[in-house]
TORFI-411259 format. One record per atom (N, C-alpha, C): residue in one letter; residue number from 1; x, y, z. Coordinates in nm, 3 decimals. Last residue first. Example, Ala and Ser with C-alpha at 12.3 -4.5 7.8 and 13.67 -1.06 7.14 Angstrom:
<nufis>
   res     n      east     north        up
     s     2     1.285    -0.225     0.708
     s     2     1.367    -0.106     0.714
     s     2     1.290     0.003     0.787
     a     1     1.319    -0.569     0.780
     a     1     1.230    -0.450     0.780
     a     1     1.320    -0.330     0.780
</nufis>
This chain:
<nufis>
   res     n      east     north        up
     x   236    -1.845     2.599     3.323
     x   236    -1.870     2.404     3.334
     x   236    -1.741     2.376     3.410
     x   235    -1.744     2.833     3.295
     x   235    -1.827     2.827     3.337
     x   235    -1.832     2.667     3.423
     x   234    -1.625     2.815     3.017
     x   234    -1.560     2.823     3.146
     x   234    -1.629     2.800     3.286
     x   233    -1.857     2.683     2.875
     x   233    -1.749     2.558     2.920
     x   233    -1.696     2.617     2.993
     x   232    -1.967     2.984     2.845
     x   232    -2.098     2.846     2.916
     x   232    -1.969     2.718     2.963
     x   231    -1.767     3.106     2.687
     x   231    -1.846     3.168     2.847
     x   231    -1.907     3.039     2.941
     x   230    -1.822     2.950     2.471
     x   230    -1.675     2.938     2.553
     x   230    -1.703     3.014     2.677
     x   229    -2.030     2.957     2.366
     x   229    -1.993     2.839     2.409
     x   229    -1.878     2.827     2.440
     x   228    -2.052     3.287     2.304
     x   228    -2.148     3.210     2.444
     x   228    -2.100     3.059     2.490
     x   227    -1.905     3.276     2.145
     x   227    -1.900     3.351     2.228
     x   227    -1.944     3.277     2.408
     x   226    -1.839     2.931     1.952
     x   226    -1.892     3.106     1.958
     x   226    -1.842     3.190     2.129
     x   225    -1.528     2.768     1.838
     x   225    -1.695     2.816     1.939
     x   225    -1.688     2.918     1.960
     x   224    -1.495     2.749     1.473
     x   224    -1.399     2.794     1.661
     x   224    -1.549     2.835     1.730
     x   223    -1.397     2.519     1.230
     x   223    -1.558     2.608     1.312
     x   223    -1.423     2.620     1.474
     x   222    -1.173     2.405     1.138
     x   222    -1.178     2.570     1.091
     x   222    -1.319     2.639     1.180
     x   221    -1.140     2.196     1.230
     x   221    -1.024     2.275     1.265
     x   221    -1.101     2.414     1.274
     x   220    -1.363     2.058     1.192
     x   220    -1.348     2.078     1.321
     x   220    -1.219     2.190     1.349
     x   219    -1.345     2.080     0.921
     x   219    -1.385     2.103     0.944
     x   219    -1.438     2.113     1.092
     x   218    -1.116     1.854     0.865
     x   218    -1.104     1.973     0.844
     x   218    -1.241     2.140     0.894
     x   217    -1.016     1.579     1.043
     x   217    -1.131     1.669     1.019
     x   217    -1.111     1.814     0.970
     x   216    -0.757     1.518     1.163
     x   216    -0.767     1.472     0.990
     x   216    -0.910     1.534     0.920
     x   215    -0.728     1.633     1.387
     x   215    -0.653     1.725     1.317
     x   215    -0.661     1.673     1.188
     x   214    -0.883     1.454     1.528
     x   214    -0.932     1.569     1.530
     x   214    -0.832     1.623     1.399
     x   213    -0.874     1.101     1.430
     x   213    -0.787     1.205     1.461
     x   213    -0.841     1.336     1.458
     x   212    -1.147     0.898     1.464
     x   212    -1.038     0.952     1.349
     x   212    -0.971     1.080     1.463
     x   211    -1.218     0.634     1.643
     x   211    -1.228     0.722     1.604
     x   211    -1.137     0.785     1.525
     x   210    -1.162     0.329     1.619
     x   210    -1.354     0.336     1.674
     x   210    -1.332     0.520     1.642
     x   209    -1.074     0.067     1.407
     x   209    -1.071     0.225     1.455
     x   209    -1.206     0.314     1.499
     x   208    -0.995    -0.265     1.494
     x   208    -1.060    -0.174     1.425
     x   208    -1.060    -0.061     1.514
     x   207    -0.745    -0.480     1.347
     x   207    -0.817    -0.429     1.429
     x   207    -0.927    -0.290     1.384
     x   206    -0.630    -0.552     1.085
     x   206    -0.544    -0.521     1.144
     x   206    -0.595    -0.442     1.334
     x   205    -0.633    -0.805     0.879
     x   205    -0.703    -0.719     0.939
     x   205    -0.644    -0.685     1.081
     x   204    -0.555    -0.834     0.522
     x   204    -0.498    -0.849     0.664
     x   204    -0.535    -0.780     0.768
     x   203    -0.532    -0.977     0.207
     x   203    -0.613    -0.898     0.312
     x   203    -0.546    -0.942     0.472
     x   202    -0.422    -1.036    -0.139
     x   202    -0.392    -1.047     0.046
     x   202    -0.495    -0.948     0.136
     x   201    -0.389    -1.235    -0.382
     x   201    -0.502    -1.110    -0.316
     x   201    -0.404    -1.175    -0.160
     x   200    -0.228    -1.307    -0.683
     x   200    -0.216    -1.376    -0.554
     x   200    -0.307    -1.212    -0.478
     x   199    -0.247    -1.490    -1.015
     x   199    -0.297    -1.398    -0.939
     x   199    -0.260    -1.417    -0.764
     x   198    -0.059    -1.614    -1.210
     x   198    -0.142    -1.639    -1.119
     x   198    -0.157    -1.479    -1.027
     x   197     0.017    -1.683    -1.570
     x   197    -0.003    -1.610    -1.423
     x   197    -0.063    -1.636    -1.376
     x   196     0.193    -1.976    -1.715
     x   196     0.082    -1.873    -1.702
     x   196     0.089    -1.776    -1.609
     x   195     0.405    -2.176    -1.699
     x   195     0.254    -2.192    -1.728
     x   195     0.173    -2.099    -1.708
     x   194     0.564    -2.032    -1.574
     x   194     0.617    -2.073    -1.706
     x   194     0.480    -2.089    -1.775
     x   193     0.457    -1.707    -1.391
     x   193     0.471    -1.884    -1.437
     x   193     0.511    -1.923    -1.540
     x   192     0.475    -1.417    -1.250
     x   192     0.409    -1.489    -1.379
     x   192     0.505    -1.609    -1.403
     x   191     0.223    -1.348    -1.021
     x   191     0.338    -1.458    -1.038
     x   191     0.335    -1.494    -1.189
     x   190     0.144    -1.047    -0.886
     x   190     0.137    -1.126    -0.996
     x   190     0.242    -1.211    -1.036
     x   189    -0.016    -0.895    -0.608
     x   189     0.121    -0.954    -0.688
     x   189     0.026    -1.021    -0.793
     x   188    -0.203    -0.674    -0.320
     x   188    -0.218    -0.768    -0.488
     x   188    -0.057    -0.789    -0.562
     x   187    -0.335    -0.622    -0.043
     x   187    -0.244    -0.668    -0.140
     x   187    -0.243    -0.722    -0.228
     x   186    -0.483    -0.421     0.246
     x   186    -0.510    -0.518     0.067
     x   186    -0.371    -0.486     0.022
     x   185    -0.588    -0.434     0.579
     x   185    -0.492    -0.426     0.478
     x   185    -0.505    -0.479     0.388
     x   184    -0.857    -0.294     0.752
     x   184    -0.837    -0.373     0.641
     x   184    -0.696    -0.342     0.560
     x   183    -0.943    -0.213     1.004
     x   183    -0.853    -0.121     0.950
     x   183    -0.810    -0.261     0.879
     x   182    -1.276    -0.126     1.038
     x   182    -1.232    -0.216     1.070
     x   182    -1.054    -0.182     0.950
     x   181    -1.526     0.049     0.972
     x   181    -1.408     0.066     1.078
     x   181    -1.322     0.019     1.090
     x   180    -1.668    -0.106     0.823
     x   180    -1.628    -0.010     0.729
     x   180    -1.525     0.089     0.820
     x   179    -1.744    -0.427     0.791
     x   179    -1.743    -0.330     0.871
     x   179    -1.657    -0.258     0.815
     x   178    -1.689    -0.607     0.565
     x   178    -1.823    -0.486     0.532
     x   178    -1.777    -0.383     0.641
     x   177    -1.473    -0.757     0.625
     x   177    -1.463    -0.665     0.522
     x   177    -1.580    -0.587     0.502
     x   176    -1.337    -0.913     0.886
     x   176    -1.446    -0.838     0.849
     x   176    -1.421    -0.725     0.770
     x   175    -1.169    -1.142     0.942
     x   175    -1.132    -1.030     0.848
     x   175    -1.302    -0.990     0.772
     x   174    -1.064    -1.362     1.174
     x   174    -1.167    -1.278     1.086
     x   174    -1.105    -1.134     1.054
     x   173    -0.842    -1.640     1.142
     x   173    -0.870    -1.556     1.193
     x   173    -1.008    -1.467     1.131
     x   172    -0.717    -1.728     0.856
     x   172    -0.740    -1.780     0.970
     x   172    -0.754    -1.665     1.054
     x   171    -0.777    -1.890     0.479
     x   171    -0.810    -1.790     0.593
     x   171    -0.813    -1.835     0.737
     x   170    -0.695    -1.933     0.160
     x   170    -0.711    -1.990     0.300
     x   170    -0.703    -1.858     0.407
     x   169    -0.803    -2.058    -0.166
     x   169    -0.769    -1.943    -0.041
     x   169    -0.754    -2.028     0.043
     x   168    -0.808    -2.092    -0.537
     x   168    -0.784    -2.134    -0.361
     x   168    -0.732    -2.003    -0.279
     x   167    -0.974    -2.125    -0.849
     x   167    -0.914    -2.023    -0.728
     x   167    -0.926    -2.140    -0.573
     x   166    -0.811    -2.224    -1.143
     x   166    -0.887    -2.230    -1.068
     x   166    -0.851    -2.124    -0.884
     x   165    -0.745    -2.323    -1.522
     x   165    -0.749    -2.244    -1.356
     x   165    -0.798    -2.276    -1.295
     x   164    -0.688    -2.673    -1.597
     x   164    -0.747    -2.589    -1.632
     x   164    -0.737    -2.444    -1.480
     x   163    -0.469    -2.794    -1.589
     x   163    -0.518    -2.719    -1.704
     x   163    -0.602    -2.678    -1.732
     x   162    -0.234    -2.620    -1.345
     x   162    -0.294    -2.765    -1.375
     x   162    -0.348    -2.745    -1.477
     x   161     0.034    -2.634    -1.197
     x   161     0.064    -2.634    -1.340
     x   161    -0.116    -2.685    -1.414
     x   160    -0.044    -2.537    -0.944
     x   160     0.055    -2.622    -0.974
     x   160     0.033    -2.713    -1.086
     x   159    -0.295    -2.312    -1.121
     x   159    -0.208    -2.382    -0.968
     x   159    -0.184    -2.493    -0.981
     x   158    -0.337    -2.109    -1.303
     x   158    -0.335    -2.236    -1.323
     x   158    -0.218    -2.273    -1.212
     x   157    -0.582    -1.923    -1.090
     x   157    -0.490    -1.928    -1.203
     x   157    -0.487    -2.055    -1.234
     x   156    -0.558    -1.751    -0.802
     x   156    -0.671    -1.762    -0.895
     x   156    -0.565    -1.766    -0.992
     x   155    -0.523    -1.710    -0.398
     x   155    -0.445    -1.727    -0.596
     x   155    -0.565    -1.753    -0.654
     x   154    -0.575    -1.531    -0.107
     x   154    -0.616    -1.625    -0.248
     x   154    -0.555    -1.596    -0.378
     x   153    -0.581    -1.526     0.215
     x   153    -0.440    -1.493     0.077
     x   153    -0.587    -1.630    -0.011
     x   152    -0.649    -1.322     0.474
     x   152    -0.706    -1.386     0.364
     x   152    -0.599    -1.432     0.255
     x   151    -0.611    -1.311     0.843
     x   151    -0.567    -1.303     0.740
     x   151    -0.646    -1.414     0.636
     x   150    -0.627    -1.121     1.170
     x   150    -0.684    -1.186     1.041
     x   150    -0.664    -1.172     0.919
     x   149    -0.477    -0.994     1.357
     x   149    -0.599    -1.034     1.373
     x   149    -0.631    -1.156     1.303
     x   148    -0.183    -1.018     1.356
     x   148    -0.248    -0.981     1.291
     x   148    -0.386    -1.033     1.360
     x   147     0.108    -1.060     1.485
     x   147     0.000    -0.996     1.540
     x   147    -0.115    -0.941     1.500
     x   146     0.302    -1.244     1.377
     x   146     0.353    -1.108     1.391
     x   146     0.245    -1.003     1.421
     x   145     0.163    -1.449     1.367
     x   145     0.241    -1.478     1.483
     x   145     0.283    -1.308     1.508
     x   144    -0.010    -1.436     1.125
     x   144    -0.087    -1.413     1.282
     x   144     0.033    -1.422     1.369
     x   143     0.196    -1.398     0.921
     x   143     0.119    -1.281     0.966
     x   143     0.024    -1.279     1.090
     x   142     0.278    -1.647     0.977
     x   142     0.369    -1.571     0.991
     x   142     0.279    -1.417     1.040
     x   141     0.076    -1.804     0.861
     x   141     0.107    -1.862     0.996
     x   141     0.203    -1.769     1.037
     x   140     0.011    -1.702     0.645
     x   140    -0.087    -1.671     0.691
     x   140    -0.036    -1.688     0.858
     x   139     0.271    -1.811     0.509
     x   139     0.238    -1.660     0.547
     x   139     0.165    -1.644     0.600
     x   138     0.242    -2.083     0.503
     x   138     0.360    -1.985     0.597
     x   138     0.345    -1.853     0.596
     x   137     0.028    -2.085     0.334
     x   137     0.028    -2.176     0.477
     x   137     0.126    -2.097     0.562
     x   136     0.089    -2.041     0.115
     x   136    -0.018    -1.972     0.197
     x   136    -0.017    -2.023     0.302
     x   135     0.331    -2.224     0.036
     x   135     0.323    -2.065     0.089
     x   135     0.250    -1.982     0.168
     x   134     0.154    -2.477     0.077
     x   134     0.286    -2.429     0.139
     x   134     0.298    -2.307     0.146
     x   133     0.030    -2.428    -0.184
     x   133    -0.043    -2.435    -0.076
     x   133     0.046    -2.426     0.076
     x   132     0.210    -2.400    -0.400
     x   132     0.148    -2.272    -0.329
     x   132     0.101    -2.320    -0.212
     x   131     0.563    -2.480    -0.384
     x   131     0.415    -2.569    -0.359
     x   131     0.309    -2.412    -0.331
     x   130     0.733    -2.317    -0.628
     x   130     0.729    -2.356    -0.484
     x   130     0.622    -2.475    -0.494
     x   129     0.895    -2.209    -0.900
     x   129     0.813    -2.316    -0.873
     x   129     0.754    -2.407    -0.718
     x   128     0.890    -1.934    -0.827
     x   128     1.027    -2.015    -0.838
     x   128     0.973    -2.127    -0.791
     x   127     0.639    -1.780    -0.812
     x   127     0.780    -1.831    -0.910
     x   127     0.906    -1.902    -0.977
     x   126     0.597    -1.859    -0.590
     x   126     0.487    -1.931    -0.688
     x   126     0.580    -1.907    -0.809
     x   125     0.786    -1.718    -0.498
     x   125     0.805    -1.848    -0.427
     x   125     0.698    -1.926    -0.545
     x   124     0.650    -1.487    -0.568
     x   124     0.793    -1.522    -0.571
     x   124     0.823    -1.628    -0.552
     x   123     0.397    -1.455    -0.432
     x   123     0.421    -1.449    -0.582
     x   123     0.544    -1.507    -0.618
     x   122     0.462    -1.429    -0.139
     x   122     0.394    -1.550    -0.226
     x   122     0.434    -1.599    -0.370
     x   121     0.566    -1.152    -0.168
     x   121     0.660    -1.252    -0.114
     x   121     0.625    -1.442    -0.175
     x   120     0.339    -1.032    -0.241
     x   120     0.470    -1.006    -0.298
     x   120     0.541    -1.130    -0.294
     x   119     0.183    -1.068    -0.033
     x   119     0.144    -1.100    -0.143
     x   119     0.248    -1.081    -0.265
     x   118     0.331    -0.953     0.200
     x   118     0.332    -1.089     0.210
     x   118     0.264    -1.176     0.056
     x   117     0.353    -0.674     0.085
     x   117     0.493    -0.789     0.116
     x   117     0.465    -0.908     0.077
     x   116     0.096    -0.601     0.105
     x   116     0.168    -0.593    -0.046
     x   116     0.298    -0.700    -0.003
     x   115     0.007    -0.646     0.418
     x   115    -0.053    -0.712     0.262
     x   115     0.047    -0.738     0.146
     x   114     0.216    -0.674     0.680
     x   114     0.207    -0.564     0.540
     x   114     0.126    -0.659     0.399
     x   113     0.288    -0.872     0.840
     x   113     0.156    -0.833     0.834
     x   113     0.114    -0.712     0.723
     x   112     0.615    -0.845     0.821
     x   112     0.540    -0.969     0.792
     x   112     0.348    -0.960     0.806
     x   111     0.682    -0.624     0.880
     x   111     0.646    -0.645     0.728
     x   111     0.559    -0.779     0.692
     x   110     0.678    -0.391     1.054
     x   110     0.638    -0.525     1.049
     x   110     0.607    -0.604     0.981
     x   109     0.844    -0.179     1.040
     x   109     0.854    -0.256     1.105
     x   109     0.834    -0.384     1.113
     x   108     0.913     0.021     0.728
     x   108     0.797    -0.102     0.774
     x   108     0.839    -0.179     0.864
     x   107     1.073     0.325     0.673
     x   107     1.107     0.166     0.703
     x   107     0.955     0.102     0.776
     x   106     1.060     0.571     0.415
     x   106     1.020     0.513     0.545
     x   106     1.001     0.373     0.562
     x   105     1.225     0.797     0.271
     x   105     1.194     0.674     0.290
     x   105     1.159     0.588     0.404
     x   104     1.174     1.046     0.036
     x   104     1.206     1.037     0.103
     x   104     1.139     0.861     0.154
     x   103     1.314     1.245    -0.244
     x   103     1.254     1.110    -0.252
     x   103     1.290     1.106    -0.038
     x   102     1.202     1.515    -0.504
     x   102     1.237     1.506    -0.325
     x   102     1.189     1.311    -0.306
     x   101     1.234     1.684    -0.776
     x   101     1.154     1.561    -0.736
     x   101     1.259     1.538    -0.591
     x   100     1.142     1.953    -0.904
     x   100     1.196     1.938    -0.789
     x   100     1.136     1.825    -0.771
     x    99     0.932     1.944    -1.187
     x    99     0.925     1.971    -1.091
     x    99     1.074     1.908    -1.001
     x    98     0.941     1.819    -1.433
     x    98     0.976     1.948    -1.431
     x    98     1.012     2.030    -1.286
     x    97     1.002     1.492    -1.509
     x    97     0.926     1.587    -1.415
     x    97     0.981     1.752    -1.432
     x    96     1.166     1.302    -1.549
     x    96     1.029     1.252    -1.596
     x    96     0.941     1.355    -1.565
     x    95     1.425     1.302    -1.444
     x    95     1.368     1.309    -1.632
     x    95     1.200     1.353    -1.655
     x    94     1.392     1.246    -1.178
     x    94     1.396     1.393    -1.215
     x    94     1.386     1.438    -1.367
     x    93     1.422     0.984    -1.160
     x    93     1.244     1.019    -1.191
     x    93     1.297     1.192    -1.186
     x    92     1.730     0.957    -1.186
     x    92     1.590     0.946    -1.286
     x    92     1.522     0.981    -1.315
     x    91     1.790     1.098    -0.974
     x    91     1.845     1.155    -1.089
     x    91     1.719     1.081    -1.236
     x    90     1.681     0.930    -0.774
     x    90     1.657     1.102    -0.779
     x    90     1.662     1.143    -0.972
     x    89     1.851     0.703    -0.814
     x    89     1.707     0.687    -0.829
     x    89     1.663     0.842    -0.854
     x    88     2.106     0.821    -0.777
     x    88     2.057     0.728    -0.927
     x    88     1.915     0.759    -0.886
     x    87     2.032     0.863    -0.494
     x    87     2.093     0.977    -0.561
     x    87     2.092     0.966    -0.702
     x    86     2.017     0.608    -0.383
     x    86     1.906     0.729    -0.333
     x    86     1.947     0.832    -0.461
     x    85     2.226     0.537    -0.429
     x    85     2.174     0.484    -0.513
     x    85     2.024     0.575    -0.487
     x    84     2.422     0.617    -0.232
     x    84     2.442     0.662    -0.368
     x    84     2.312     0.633    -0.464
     x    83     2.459     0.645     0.026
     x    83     2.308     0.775    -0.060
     x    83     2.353     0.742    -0.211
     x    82     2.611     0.495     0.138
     x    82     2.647     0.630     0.130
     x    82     2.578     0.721     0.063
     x    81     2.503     0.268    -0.028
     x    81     2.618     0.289     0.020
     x    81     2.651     0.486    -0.024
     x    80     2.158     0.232    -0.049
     x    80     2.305     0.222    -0.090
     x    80     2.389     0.283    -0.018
     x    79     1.901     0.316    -0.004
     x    79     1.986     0.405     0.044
     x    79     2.098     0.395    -0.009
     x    78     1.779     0.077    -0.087
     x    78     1.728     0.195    -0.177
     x    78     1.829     0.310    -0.144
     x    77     1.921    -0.083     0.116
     x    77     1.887    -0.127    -0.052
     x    77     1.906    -0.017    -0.134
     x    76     1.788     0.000     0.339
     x    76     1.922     0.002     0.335
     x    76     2.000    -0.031     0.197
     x    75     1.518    -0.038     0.394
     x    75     1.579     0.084     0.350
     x    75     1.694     0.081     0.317
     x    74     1.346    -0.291     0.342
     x    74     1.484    -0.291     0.365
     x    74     1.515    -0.155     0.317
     x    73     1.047    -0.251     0.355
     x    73     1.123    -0.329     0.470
     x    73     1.245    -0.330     0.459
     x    72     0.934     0.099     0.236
     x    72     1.002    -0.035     0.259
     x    72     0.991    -0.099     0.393
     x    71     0.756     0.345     0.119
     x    71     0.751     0.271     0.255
     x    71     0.785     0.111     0.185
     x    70     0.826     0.630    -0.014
     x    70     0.827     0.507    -0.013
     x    70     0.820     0.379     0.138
     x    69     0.721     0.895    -0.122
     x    69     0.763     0.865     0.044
     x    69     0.736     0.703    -0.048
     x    68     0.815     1.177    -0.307
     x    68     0.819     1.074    -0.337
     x    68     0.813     0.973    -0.181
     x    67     0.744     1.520    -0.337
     x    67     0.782     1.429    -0.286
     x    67     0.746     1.290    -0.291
     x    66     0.776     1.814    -0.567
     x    66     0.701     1.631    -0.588
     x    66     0.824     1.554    -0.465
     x    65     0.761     2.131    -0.566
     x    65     0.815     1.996    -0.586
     x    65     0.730     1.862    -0.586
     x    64     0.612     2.378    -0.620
     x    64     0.741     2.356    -0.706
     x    64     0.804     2.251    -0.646
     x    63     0.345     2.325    -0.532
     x    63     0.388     2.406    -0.661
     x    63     0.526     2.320    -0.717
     x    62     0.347     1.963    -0.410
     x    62     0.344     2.107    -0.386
     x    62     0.381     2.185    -0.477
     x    61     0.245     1.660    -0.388
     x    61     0.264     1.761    -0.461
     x    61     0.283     1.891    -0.416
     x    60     0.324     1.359    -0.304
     x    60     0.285     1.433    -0.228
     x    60     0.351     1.562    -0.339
     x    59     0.289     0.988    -0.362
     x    59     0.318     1.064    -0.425
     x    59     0.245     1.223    -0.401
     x    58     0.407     0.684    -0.184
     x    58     0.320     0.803    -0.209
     x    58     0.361     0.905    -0.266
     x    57     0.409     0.322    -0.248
     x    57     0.488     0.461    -0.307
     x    57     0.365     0.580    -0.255
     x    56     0.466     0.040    -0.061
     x    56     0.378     0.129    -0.093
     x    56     0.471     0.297    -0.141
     x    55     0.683    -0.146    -0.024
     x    55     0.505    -0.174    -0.016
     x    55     0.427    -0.104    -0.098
     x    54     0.938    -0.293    -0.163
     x    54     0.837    -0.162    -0.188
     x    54     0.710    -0.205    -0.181
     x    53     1.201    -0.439    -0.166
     x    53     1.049    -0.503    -0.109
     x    53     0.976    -0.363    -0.043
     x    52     1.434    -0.485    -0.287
     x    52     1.404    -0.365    -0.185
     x    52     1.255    -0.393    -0.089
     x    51     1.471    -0.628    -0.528
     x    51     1.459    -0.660    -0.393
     x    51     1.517    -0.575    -0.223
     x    50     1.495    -0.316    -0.709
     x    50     1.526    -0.424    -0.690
     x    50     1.587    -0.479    -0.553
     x    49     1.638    -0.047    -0.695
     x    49     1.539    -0.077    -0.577
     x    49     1.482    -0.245    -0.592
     x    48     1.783     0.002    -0.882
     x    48     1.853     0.054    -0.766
     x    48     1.761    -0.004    -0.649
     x    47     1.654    -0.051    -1.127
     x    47     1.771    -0.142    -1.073
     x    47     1.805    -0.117    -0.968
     x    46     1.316     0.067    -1.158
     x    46     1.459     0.083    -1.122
     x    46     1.524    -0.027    -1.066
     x    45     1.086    -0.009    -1.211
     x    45     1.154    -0.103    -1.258
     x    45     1.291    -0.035    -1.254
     x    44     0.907     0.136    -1.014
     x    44     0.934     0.000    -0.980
     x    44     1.029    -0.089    -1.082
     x    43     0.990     0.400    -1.109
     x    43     1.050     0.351    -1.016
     x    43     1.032     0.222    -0.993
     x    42     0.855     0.409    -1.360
     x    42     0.982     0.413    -1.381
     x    42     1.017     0.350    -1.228
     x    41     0.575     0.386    -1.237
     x    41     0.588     0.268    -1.346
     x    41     0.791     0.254    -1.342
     x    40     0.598     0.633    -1.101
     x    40     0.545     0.467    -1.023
     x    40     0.622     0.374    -1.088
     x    39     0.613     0.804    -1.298
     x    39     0.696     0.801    -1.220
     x    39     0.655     0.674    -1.108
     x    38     0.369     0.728    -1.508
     x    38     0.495     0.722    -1.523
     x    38     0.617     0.696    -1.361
     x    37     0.166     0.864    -1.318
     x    37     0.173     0.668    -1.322
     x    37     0.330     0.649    -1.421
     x    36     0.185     1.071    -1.290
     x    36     0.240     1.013    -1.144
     x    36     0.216     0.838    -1.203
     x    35     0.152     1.193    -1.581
     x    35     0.329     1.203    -1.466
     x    35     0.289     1.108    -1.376
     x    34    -0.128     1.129    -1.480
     x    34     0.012     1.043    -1.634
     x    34     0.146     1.053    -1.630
     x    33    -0.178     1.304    -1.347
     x    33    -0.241     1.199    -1.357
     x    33    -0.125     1.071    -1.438
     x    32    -0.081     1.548    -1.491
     x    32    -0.055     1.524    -1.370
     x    32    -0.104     1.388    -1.330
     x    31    -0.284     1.542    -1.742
     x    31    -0.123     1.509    -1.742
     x    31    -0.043     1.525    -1.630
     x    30    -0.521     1.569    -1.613
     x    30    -0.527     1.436    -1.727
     x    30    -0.322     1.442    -1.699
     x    29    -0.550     1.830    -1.503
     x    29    -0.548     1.704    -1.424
     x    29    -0.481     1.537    -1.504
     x    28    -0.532     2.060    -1.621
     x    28    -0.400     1.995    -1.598
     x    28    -0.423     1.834    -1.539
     x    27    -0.756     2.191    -1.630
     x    27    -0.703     2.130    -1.715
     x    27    -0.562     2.019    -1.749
     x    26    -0.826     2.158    -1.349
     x    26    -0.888     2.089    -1.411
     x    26    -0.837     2.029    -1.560
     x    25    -0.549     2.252    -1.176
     x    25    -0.682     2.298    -1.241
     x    25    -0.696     2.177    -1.329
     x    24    -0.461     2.031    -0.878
     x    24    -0.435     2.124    -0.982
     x    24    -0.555     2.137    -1.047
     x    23    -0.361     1.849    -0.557
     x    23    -0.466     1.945    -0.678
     x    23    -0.413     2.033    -0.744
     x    22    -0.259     1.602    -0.423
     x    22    -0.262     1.706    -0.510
     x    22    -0.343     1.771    -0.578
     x    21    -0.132     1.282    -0.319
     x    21    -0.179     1.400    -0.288
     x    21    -0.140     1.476    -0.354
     x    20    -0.153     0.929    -0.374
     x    20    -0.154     1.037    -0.420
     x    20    -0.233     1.202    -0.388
     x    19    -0.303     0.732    -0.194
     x    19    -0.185     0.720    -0.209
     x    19    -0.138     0.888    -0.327
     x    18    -0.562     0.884     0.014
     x    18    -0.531     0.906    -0.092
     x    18    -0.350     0.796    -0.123
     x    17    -0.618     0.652     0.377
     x    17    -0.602     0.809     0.267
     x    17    -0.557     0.744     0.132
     x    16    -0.905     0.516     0.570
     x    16    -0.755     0.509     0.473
     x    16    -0.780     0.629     0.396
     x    15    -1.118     0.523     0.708
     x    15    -0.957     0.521     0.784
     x    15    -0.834     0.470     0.698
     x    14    -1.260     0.778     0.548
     x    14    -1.318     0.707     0.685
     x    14    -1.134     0.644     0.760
     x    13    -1.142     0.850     0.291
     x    13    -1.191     0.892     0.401
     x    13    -1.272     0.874     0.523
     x    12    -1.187     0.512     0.188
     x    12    -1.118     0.619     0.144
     x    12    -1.201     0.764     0.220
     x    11    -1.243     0.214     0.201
     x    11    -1.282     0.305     0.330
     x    11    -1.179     0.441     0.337
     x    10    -1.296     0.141    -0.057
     x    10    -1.374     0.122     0.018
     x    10    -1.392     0.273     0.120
     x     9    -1.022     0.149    -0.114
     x     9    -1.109     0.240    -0.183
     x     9    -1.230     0.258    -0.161
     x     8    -0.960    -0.066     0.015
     x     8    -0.875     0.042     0.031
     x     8    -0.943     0.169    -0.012
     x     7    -1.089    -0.279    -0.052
     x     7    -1.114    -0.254     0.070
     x     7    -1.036    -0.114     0.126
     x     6    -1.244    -0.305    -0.409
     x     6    -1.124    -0.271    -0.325
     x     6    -1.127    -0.225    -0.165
     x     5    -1.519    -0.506    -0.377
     x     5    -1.466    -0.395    -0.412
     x     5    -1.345    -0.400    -0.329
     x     4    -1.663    -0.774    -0.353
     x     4    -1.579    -0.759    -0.495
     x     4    -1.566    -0.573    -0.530
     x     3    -1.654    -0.877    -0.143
     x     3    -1.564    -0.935    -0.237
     x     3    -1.536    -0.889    -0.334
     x     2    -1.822    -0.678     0.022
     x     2    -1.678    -0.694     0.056
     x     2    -1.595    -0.736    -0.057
     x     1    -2.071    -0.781    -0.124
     x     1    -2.011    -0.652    -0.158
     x     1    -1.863    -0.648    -0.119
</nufis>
């Protein structure tokens, strides 16, 4: 089962969230749905964010705006000189929206254990005709030095040119994907090759979460103890 569902979608309210927050009526859902894969689709092929190395886009709704949180390793790319290119990028995805589009940006300390990077970073090097087995070798040896538990990288394709596909991995450390606590990073790139694409998967296990945050329960917020169970704890 681990192998063949998304580990992100897996453990979607247990210890990973939505990349998209919002509700609207029912009828609206289909073209709120189609704004936010437009505005993904337009931003990853902005010129302004080119080798910016964009892990992850969230997309956060309120009536009258749309915040945009991007989580990089080089903010300093997407910021340009003096907000300018923060300010191109705005001016874009503001075509695409009716709404007040708000872009804000948060820097990845550790990028070298960030799934999407290091499966990013592969892809690129499988681009620019590298050795793959070399790549997976330096990332996997990069993501345990930068404190990962456990790391998976597998390609699936035609590896170093051959004719027919085929899939390789390599793994060091454990990366328990059933335990459903266990705080699983997933990454997916696509190298596309003179000879074809290759597929590149990243998993990166990042330890595990024995509890959730009181304030992510909504339902611990809103029950308040009764009468008697605040008489009985002063009491205790």
């Amino acid at each position: 089962m681990g192998q063949k569902v998304n580990p992100i979608g897996l453990r979607l309210g247990i210890n990973k969230t939505w990349k998209s927050k919002w509700y609207v009526d029912p009828r609206e859902y289909v073209d709120t749905l189609h704004e936010d894969l437009r505005l993904r689709k337009t931003l990853n092929e902005c010129p302004e964010v080119q080798g910016a190395e964009i892990s992850d886009v969230e997309i956060i709704r309120k009536p009258q705006r749309i915040t945009i949180v991007l989580a990089t390793s080089r903010p300093g790319i997407i910021i340009g000189s003096k907000g300018a290119n923060v300010e191109k990028l705005g001016q874009r995805l503001q075509k695409l929206s009716d709404k007040k589009v708000q872009i804000k940006i948060k820097e990845i300390k550790k990028p070298e254990v960030d799934a999407q990077l290091i499966a990013a970073n592969v892809a690129k090097q499988l681009t620019s005709r590298g050795s793959f087995r070399r790549s997976m070798k330096m990332a996997v040896s990069k993501a345990m030095q930068g404190g990962a538990q456990g790391v998976k990288i597998r390609l699936s394709g035609r590896l170093g040119g051959a004719e027919i596909a085929r899939t390789e991995w390599m793994k060091e450390g454990r990366v328990p994907l059933h335990t459903l606590r266990s705080d699983i990073d997933y990454g997916f790139a696509q190298a596309n090759t003179t000879f074809g694409a290759i597929g590149v998967k990243v998993w990166v296990f990042n330890g595990e979460i024995y509890e959730r945050a009181n304030k992510d329960d909504a339902g611990l917020l809103v029950k308040k103890p009764t009468k008697s169970e605040a008489e009985a704890e002063v009491r205790s």
